[in-house]
C-alpha positions as CSV (number, residue, x, y, z in Angstrom):
1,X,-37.3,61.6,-26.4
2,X,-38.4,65.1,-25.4
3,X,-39.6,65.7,-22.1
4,X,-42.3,68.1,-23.1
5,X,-44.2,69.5,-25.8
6,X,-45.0,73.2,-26.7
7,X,-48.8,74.2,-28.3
8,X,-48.5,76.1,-30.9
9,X,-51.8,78.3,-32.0
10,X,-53.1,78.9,-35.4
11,X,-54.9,81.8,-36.8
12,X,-57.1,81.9,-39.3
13,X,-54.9,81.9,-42.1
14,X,-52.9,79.4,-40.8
15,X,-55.5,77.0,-40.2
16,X,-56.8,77.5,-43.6
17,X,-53.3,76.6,-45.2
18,X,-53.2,73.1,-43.0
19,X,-57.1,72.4,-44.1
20,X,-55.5,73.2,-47.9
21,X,-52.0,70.7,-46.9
22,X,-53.9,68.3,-45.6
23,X,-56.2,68.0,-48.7
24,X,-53.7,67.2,-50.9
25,X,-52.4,64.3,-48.5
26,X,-52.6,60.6,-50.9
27,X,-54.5,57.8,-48.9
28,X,-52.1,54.5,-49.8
29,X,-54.0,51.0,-49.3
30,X,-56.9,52.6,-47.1
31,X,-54.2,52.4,-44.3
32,X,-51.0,54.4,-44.7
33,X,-51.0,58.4,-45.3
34,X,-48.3,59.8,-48.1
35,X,-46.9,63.2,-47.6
36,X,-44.8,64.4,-50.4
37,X,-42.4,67.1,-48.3
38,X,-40.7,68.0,-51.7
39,X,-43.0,70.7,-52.7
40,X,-43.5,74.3,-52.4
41,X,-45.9,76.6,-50.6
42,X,-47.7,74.6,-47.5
43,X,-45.0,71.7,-47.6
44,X,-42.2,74.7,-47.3
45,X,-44.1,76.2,-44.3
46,X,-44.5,72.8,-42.5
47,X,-40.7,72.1,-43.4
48,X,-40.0,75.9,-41.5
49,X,-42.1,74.6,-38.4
50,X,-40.7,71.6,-38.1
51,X,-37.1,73.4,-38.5
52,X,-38.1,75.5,-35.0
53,X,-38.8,72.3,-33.3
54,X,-36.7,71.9,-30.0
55,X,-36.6,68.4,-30.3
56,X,-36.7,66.3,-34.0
57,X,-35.9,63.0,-34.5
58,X,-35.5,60.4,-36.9
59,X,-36.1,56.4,-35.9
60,X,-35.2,53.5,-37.5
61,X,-35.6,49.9,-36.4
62,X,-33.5,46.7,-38.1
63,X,-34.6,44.0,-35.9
64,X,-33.7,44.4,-32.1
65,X,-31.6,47.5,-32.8
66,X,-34.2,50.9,-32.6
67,X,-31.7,53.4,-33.9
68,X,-32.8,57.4,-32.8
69,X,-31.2,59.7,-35.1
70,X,-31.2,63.9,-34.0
71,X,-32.7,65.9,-37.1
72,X,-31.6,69.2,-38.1
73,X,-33.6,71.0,-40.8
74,X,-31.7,74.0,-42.4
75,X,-33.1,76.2,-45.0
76,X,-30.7,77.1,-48.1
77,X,-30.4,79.3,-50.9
78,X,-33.4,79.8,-52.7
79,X,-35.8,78.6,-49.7
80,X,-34.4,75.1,-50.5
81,X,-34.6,72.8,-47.3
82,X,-31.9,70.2,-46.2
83,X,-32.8,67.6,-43.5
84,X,-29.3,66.6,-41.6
85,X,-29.1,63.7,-39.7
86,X,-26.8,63.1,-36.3
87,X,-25.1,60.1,-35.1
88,X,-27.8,58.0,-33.4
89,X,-28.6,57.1,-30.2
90,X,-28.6,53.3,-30.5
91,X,-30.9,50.9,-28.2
92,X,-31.7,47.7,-28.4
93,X,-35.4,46.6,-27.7
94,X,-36.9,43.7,-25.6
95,X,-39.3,44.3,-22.4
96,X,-38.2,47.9,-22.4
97,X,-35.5,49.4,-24.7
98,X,-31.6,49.6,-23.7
99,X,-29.1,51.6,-24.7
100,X,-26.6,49.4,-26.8
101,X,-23.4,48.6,-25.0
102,X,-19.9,48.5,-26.9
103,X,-17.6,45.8,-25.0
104,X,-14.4,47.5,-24.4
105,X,-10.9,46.5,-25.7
106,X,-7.7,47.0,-24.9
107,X,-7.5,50.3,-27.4
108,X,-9.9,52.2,-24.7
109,X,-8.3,53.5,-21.7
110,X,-8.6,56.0,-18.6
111,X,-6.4,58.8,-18.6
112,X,-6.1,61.7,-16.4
113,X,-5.2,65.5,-17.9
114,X,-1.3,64.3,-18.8
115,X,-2.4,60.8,-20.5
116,X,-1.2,58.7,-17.6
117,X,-3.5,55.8,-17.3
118,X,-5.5,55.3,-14.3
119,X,-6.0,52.2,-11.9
120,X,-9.7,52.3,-13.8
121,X,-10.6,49.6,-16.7
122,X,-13.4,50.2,-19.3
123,X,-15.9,47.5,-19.2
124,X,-18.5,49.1,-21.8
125,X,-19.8,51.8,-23.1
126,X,-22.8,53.5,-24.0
127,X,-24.0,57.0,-25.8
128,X,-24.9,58.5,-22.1
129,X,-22.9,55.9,-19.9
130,X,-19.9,54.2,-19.0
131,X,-19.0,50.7,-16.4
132,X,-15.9,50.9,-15.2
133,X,-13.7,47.8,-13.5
134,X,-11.1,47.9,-11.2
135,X,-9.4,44.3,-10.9
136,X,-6.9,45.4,-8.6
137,X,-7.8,43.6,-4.7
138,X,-6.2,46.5,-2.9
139,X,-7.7,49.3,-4.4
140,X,-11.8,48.8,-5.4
141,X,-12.8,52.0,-3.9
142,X,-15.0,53.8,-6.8
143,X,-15.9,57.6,-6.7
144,X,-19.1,58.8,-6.5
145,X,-18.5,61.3,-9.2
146,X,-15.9,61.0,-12.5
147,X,-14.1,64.5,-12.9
148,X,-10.7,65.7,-15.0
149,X,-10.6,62.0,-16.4
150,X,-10.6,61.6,-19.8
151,X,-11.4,58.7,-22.6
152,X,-9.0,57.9,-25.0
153,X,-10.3,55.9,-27.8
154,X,-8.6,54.2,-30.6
155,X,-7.4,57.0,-33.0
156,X,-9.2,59.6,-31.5
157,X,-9.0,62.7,-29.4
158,X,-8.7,62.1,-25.6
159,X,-12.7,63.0,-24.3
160,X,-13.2,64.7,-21.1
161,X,-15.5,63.0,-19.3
162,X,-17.6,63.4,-16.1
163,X,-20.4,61.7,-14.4
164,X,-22.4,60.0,-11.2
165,X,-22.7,56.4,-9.9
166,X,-26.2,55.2,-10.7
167,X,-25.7,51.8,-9.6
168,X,-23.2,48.8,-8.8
169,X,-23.2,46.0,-10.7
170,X,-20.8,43.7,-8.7
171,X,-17.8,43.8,-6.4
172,X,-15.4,45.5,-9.1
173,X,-17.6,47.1,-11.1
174,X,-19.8,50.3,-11.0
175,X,-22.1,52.3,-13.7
176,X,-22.3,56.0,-14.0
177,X,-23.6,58.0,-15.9
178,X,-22.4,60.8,-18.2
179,X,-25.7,62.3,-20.1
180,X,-26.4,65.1,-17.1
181,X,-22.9,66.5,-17.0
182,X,-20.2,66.1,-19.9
183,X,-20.2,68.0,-22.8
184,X,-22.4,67.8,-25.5
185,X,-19.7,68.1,-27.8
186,X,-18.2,65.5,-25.9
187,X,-21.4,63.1,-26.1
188,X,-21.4,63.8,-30.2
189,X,-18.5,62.6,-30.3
190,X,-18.7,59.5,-28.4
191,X,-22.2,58.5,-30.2
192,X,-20.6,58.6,-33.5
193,X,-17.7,56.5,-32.3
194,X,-20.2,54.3,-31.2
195,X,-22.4,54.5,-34.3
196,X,-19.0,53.5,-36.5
197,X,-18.8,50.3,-34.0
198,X,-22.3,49.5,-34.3
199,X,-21.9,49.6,-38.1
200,X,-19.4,46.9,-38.1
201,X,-20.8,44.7,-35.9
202,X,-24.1,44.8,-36.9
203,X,-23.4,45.5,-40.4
204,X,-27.3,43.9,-41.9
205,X,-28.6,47.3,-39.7
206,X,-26.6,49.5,-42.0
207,X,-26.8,47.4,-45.6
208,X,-27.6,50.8,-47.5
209,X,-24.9,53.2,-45.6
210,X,-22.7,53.7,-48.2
211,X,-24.7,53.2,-51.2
């Protein structure tokens, strides 16, 4: 979620057109406000603002999975808008929400810059995070920071990633995270990987993807 908000100030004009928007807004069952974004004049000017808004998202929940898709409104020919979604960030709720894990196979390796595999085993992975297992008794020492490693995942472009230890979970295997400091090319990337995985193993989430 953004970290802040901006205040934006009307005039008088503008005020006037959000009385005028906001009195063509449908009351449904006393409880629920409808707002048709398909028409013209007022609609288009709201679609505009909400096109210069730094951060614009779309959420979705199916169960325990809250699903946070990054908007992009573009306007096309003839003042016609388009609302593009991102791959989403996935989470899964309970007491607090969680970013969803993928369990790692043996298709997801560490690599360094030549594609040799490192000492390093994928335990899971996450849209802003990786675990990372090292089973070998004579060599458990982790580094505090991940640089000029790379992911390779199944079918896919080697990813250069990068990131810091935010915590231990046992003996052989440590957290970091990657949000602060790979890529966000990179992070793209990896969520929609993770979106496709999410798809097929929670596939009542996404009943009306391809229809």
């Amino acid at each position: 979620m953004a970290d802040s908000h901006k205040e934006f100030l009307v005039n008088e004009d503008e005020f006037e057109l959000l009385s005028e928007m906001l009195m063509e807004t449908e009351i449904m069952d006393d409880k629920a406000l409808k707002y048709d974004i398909s028409g013209r004049g007022g609609k288009d000017t709201l679609l505009f603002q909400l096109g210069l808004a730094d951060d614009l998202q779309l959420v979705a929940n199916y169960g325990d999975h809250h699903l946070v898709f990054p908007v992009q409104m573009e306007m096309g020919d003839f003042a016609n808008f388009s609302m593009n979604l991102k791959s989403p960030k996935i989470y899964e709720t309970g007491e607090k929400l969680r970013s969803w894990r993928l369990p790692a196979d043996k298709t997801m390796r560490i690599v360094n810059e030549d594609g040799e595999e490192l000492h390093y085993q994928i335990k899971d992975l996450s849209a802003s995070g990786i675990s990372l297992l090292i089973a070998d008794d004579e060599n458990k020492a982790f580094p505090e920071k991940l640089h000029n490693i790379y992911l390779q995942l199944p079918n896919r472009e080697r990813l250069a990633i990068s990131g810091s230890q935010i915590r231990r979970i046992d003996d052989q295997t440590v957290a970091y995270s990657l949000g602060k400091s790979t890529d966000d090319e990179v992070l793209a990337s990896l969520a929609e990987y993770l979106f496709e995985c999410h798809a097929e193993q929670h596939p009542e989430a996404h009943a009306n993807r391809f229809k």
